[in-house]
C-alpha positions as CSV (number, residue, x, y, z in Angstrom):
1,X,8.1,-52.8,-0.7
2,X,9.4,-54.7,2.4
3,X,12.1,-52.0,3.1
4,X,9.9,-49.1,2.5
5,X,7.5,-50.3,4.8
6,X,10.7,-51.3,7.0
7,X,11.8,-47.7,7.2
8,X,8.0,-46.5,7.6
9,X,7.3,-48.1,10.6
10,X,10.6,-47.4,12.1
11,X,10.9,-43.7,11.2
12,X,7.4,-42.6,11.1
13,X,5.2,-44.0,13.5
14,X,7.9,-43.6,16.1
15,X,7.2,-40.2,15.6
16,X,3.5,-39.2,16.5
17,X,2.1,-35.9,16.2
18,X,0.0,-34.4,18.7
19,X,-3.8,-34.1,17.8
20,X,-4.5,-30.6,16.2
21,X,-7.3,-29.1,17.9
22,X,-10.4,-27.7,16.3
23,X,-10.6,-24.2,15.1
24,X,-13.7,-22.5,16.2
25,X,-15.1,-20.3,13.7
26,X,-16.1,-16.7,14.4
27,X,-19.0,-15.0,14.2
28,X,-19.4,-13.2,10.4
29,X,-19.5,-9.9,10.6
30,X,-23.2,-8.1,11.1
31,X,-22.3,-4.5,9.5
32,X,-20.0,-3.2,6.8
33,X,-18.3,-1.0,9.3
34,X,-17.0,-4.3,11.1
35,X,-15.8,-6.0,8.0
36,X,-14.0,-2.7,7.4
37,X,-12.7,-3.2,11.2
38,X,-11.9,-6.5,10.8
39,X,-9.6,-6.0,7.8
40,X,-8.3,-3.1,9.6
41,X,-7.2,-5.2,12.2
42,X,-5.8,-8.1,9.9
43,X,-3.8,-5.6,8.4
44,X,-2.4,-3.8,11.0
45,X,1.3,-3.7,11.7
46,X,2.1,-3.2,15.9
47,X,4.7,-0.5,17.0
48,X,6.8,-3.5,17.7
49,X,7.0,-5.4,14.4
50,X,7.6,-2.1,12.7
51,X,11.4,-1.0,12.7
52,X,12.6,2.3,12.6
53,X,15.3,2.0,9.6
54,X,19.1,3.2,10.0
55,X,20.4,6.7,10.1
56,X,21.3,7.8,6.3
57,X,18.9,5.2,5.0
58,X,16.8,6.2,1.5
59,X,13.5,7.4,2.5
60,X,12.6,5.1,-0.5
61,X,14.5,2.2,0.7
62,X,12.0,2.6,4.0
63,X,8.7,2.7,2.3
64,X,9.4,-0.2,0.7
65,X,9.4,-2.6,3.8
66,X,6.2,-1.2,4.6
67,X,3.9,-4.5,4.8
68,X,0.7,-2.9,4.2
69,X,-0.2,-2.2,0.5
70,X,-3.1,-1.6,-1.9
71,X,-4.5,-4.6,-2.9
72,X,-6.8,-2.8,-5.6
73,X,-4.9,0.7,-6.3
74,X,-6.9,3.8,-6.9
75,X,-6.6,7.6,-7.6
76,X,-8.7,9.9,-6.7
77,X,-9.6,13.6,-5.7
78,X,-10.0,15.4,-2.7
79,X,-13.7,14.5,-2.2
80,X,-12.5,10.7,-2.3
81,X,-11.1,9.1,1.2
82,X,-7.3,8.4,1.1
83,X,-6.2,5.6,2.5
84,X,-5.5,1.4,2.6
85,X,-7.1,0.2,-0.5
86,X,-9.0,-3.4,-0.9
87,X,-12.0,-5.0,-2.6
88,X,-14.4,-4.2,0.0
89,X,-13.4,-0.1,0.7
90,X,-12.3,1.7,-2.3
91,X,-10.0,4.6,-1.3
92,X,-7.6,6.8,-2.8
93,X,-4.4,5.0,-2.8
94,X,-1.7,6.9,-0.2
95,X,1.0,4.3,-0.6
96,X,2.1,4.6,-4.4
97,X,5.6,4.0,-5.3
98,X,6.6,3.9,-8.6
99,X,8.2,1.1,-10.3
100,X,9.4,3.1,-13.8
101,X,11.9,5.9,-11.7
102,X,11.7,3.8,-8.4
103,X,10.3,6.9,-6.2
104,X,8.1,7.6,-3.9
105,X,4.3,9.0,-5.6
106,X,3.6,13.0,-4.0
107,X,0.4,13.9,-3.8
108,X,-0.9,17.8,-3.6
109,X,-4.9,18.2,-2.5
110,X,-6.4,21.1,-4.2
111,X,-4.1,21.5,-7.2
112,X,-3.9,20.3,-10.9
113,X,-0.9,20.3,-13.0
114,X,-0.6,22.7,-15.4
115,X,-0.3,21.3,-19.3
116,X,3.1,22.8,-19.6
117,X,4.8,20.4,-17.3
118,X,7.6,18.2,-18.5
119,X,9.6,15.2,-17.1
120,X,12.8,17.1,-16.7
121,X,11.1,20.0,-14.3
122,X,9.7,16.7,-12.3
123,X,13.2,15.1,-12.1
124,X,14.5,18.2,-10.8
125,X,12.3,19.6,-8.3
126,X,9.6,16.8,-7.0
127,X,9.0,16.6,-4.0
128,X,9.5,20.1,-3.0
129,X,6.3,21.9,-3.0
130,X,7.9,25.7,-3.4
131,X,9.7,24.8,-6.3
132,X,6.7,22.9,-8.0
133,X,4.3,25.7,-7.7
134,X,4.7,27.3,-10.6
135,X,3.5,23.9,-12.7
136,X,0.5,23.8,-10.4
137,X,-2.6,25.5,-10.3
138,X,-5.2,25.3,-8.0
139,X,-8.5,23.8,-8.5
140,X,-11.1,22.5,-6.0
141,X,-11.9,18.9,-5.5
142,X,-8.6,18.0,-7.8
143,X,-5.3,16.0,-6.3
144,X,-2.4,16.4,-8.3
145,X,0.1,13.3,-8.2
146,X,3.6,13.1,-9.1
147,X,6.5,10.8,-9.2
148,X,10.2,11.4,-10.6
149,X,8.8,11.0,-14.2
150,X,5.3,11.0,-14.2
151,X,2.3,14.1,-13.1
152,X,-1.6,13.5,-13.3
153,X,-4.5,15.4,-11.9
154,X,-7.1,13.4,-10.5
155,X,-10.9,14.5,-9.6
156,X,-12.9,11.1,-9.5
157,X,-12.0,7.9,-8.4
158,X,-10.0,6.2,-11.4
159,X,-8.2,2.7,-11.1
């Protein structure tokens, strides 16, 4: 006990910490249009702490430093808002990645995916639009997604 409190006061009071001053509390927001503003802001990346990546790098490789993600993911169709996801707002996802074929998630407003469609013409052709038309067919209000592997069409909000 005598050395501990030896090396204590030697070592630690020596070393005294500067007071830390008092946080002042902000105001809670008054509307939900400035909680939505507020998160908006907390989640916002500036032009300078966003890098540009290499020349040659995957376009894959790039979304995946993106910062900002879904907290709550959602699908939905056209009539539902894309965008940043959380508790509060409840958008359309627009920043899927899938984890099974590692690939960016396409999505097509206006279109459904026809019944016929198969993993192999997905592995071959997404994410050129020309070459998937003939698996889509248009339908109002519907978003079509698609991965690597994967299709859905989506006309409500779904989790």
């Amino acid at each position: 006990d005598v050395l501990l409190d030896d090396v204590e006061s030697k070592y630690c009071a020596a070393r005294k910490l500067p007071p830390i001053p008092a946080l002042s509390h902000p105001r809670p927001p008054s509307s939900p249009n400035s909680l939505n503003e507020a998160i908006d802001e907390i989640c916002s990346i500036s032009d300078t702490d966003a890098q540009e990546p290499a020349a040659g790098t995957h376009k894959a490789a790039a979304s995946s430093e993106r910062t900002r993600q879904c907290y709550e993911v959602h699908l939905g169709g056209t009539e539902t808002t894309r965008g940043l996801s959380t508790s509060v707002t409840k958008r359309a996802c627009d920043r899927l990645h899938c984890f099974q074929c590692d690939f960016e998630v396409c999505t097509f407003d206006g279109f459904a995916w026809n019944e016929a469609t198969d993993y192999l013409f997905l592995r071959n052709n997404v994410p050129e639009l020309e070459r998937l038309r003939p698996q889509l067919a248009r339908q109002p209000g519907c978003r079509a997604y698609a991965c690597q592997c994967q299709h859905r069409s989506v006309t409500g909000l779904t989790t």
